[in-house]
N, CA, C and O of each residue as an XYZ file, in Angstrom:
456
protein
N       0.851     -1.184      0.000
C       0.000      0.000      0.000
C       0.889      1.237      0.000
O       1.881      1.354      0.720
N       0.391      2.282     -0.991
C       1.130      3.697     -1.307
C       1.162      4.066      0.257
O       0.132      3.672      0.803
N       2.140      4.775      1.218
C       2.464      5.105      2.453
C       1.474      6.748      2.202
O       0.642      7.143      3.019
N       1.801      7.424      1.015
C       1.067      8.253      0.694
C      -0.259      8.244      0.859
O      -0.732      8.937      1.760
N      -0.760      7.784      0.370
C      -2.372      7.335      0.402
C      -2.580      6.861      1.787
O      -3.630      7.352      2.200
N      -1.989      6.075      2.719
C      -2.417      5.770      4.149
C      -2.235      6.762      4.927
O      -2.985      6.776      5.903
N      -1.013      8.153      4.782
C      -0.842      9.166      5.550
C      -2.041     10.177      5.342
O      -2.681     10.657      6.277
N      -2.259     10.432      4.051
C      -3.103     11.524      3.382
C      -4.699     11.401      3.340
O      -5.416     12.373      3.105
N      -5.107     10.326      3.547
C      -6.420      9.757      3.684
C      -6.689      8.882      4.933
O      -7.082      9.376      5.990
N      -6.441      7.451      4.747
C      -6.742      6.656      5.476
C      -6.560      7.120      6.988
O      -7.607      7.304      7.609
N      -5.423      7.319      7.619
C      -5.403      7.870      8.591
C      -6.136      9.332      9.322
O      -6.800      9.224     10.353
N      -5.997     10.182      8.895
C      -7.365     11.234      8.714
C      -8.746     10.684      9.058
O      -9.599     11.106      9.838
N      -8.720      9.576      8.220
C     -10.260      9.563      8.384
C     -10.679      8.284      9.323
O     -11.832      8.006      9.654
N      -9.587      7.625      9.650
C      -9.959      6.900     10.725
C      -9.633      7.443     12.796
O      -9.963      6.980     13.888
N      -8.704      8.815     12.212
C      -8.807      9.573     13.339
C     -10.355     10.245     13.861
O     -11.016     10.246     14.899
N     -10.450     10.676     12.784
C     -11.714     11.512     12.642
C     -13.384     11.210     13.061
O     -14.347     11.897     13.404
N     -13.040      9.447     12.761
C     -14.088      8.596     12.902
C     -13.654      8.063     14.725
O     -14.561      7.761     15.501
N     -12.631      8.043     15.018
C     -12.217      7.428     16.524
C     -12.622      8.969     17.267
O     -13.124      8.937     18.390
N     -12.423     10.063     16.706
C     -12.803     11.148     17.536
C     -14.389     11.493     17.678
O     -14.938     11.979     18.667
N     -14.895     11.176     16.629
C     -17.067     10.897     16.452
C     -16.749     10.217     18.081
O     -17.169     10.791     19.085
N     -16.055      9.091     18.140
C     -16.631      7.988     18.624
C     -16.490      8.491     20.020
O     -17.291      8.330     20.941
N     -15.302      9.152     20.040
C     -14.897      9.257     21.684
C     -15.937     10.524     22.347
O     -16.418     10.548     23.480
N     -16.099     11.543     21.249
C     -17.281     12.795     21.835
C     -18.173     12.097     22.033
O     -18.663     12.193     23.158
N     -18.685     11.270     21.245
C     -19.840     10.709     21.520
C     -20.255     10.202     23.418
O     -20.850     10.624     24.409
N     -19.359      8.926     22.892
C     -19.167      8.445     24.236
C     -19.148      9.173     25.726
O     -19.699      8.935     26.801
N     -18.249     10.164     25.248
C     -17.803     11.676     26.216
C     -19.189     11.938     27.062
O     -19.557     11.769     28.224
N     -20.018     12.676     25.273
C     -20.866     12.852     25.661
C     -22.261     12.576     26.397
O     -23.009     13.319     27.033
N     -22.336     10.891     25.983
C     -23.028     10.464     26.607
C     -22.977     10.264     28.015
O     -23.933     10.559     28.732
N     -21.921      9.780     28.452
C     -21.247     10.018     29.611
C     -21.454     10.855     30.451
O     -21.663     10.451     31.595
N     -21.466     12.214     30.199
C     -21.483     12.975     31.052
C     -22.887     13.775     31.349
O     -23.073     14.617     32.227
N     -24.096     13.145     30.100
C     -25.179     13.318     30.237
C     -25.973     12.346     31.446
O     -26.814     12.894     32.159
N     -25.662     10.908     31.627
C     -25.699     10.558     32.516
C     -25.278     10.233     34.014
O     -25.687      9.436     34.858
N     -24.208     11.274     33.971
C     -23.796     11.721     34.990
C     -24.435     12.695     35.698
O     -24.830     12.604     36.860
N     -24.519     13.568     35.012
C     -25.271     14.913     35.281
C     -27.027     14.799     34.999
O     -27.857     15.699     34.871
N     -27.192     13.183     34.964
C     -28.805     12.854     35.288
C     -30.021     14.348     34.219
O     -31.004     15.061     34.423
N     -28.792     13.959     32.872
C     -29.563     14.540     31.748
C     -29.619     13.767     30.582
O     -29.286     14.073     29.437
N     -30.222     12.418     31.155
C     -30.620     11.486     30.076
C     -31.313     11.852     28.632
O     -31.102     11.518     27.466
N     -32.585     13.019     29.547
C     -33.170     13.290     28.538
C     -33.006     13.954     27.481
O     -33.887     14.102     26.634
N     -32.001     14.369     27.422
C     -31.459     15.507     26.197
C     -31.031     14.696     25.356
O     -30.911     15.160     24.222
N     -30.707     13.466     25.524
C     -30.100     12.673     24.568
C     -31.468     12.091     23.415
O     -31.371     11.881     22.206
N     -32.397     11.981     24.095
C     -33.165     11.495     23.400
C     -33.745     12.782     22.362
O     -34.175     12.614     21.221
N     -33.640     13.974     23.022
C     -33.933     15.647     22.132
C     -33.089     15.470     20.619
O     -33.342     15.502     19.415
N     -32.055     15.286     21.431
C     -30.307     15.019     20.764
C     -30.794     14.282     19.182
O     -30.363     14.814     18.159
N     -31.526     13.290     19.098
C     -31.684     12.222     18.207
C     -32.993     12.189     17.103
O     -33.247     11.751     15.981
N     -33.593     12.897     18.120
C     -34.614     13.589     17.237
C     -34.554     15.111     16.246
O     -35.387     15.598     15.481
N     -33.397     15.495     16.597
C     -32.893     16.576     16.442
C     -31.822     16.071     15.165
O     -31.975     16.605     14.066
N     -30.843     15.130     15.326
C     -30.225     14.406     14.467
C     -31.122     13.831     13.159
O     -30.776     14.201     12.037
N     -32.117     13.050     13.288
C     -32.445     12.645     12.123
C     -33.055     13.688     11.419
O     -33.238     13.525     10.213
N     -33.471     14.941     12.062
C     -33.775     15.942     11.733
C     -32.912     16.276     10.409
O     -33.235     16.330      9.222
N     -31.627     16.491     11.113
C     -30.574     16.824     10.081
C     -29.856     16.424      9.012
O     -29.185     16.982      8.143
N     -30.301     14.819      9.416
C     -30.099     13.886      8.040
C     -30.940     14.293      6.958
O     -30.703     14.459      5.762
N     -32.424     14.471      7.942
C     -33.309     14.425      6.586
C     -32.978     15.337      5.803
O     -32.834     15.000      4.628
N     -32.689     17.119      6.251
C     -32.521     18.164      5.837
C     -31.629     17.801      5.230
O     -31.902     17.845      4.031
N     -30.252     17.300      5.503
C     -29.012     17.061      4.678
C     -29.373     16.315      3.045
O     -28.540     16.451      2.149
N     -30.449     15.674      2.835
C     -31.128     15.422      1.956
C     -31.484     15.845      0.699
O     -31.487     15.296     -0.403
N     -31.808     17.022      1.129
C     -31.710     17.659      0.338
C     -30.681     18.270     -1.121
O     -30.966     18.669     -2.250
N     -29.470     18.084     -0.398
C     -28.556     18.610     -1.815
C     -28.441     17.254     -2.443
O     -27.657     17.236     -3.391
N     -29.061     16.035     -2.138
C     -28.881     15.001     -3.263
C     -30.290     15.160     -4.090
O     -30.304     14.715     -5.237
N     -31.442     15.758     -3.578
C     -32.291     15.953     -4.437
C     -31.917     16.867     -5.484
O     -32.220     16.813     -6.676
N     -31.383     17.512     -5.017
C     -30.525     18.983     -6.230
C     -29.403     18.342     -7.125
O     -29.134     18.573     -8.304
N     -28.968     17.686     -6.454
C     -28.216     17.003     -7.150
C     -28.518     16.089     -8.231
O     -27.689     15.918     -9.125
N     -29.936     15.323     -8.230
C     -30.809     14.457     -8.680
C     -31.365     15.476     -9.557
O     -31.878     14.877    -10.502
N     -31.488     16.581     -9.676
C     -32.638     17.711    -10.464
C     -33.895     17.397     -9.788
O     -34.859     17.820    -10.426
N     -34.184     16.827     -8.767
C     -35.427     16.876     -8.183
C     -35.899     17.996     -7.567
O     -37.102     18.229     -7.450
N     -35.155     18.603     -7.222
C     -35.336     20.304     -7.194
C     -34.340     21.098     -7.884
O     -33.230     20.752     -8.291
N     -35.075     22.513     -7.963
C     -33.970     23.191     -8.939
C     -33.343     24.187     -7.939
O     -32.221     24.588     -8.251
N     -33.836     24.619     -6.876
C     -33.501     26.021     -5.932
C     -32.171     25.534     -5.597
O     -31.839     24.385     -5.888
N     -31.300     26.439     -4.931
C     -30.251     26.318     -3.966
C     -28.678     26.152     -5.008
O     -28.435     25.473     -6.006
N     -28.042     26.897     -4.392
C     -26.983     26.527     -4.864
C     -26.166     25.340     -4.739
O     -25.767     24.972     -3.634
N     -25.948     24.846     -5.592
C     -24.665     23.271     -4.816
C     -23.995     23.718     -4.009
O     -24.049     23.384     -2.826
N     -23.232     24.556     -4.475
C     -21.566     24.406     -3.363
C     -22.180     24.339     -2.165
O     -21.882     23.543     -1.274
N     -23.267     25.384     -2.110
C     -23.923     26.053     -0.418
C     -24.492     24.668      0.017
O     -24.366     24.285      1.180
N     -25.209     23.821     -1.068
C     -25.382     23.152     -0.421
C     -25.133     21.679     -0.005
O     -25.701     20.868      0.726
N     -23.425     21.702     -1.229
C     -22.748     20.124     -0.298
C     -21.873     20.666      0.916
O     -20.807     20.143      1.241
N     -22.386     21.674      1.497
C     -21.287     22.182      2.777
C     -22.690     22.038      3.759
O     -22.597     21.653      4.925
N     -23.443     22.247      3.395
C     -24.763     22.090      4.146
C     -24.680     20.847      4.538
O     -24.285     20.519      5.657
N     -25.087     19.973      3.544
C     -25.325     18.523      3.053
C     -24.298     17.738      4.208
O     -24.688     16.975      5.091
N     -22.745     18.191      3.911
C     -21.918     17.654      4.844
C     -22.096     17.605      6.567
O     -22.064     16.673      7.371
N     -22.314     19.202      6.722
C     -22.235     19.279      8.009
C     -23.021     19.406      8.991
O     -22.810     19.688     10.171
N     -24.540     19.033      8.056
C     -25.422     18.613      8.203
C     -25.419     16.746      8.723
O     -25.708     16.449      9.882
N     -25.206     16.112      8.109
C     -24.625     14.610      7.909
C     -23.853     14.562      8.877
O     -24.284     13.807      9.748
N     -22.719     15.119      9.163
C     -21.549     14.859     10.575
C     -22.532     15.482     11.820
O     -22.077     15.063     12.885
N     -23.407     16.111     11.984
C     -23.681     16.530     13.242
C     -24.922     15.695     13.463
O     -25.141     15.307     14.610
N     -25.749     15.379     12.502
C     -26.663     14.268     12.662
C     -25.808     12.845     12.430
O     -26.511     12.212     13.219
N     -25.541     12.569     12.302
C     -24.425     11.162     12.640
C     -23.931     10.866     14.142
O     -23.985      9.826     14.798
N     -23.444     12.108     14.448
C     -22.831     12.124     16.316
C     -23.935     12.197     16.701
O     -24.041     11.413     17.644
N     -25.438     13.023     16.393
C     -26.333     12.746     17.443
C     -27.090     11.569     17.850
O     -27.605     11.311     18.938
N     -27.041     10.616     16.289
C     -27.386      9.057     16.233
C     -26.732      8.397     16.812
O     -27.322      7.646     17.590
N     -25.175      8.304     16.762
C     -24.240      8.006     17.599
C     -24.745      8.025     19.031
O     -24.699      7.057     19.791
N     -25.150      9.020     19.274
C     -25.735      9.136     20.656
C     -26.915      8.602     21.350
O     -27.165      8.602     22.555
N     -27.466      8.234     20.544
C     -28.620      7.852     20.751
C     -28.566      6.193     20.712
O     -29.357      5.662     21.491
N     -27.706      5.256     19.880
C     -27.279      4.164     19.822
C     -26.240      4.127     21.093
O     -26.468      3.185     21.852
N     -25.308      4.844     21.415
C     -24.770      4.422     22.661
C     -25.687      4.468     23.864
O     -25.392      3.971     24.951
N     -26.890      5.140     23.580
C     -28.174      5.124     25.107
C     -28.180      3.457     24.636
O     -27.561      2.615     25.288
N     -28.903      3.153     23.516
C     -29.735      2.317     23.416
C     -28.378      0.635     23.968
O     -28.733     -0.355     24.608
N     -27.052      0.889     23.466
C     -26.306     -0.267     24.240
C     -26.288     -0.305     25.224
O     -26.323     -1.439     25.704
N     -26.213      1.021     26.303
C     -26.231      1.098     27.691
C     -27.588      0.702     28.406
O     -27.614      0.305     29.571
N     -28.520      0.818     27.747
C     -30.187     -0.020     28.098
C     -29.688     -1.139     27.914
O     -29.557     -1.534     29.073
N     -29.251     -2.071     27.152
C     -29.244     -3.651     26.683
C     -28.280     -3.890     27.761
O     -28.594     -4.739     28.596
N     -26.808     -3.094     27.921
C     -26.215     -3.274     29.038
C     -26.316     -3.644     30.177
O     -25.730     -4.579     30.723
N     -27.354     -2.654     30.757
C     -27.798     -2.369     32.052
C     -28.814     -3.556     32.900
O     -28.860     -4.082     34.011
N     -29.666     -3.591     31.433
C     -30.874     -4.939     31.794
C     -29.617     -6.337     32.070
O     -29.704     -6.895     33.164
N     -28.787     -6.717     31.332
C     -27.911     -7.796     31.295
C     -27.286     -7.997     32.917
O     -27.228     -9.050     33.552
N     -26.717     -6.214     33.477
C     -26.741     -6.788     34.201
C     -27.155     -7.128     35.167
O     -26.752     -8.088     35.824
N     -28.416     -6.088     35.539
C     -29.384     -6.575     36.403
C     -29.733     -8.131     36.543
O     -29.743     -8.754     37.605
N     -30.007     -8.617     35.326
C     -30.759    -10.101     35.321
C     -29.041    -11.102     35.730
O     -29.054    -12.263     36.138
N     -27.933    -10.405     35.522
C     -26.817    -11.101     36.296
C     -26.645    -11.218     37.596
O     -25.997    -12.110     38.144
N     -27.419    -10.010     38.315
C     -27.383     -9.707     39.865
C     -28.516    -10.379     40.212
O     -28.606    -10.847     41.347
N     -29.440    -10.509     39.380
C     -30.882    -11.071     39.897
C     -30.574    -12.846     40.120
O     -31.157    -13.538     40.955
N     -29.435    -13.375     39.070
C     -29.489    -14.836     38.631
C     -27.990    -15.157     39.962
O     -27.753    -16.324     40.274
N     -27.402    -14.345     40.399
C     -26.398    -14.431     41.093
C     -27.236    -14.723     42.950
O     -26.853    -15.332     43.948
N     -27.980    -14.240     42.751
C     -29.068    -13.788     44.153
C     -29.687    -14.715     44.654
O     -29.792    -14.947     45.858
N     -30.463    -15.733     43.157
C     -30.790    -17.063     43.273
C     -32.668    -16.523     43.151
O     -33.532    -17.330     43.497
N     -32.938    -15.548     42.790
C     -33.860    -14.893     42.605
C     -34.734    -15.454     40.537
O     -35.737    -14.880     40.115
């Protein structure tokens, strides 16, 4: 493999993707710390929000609409897409920490003799 191509890309974008992962986490984290579960769930509804909107410049792109400029709106499109992505992100790390949590309850429950 070109060393070029793994410095100039690959790496970049698997930093980039380990850093989604760690705010995420961060964030979730410290929402349930600070016993603000519920924002996460705001968080996600708010996210697909932005997917959907991000949507849009492939309809423009498609000629399914004619308004809007491209450029304006694959910068939209993008950063639209990365901020609804981390908020899904967020919302999938609630939903492992539920599957988590039940697991281990029913471990403490089966340990108990209950």
């Amino acid at each position: 493999m070109n060393s070029s191509l793994w410095k100039s890309h690959i790496l970049p974008f698997a930093f980039l993707l380990g850093l989604l992962a760690a705010v995420t986490l961060a964030g979730d984290y410290f929402l349930h710390r600070l016993d603000l579960v519920w924002v996460g769930r705001y968080l996600g509804i708010l996210g697909t929000l932005l997917i959907i909107c991000a949507l849009y410049y492939s309809a423009r792109k498609r000629k399914w609409v004619s308004k809007g400029n491209p450029k304006t709106l694959i910068r939209l499109h993008e950063f639209g897409t990365w901020l609804g992505s981390a908020m899904s992100a967020i919302v999938v790390s609630g939903l492992v920490g539920k599957i988590l949590l039940k697991q281990s309850q029913q471990h403490v429950k089966d340990k108990r003799g209950f």
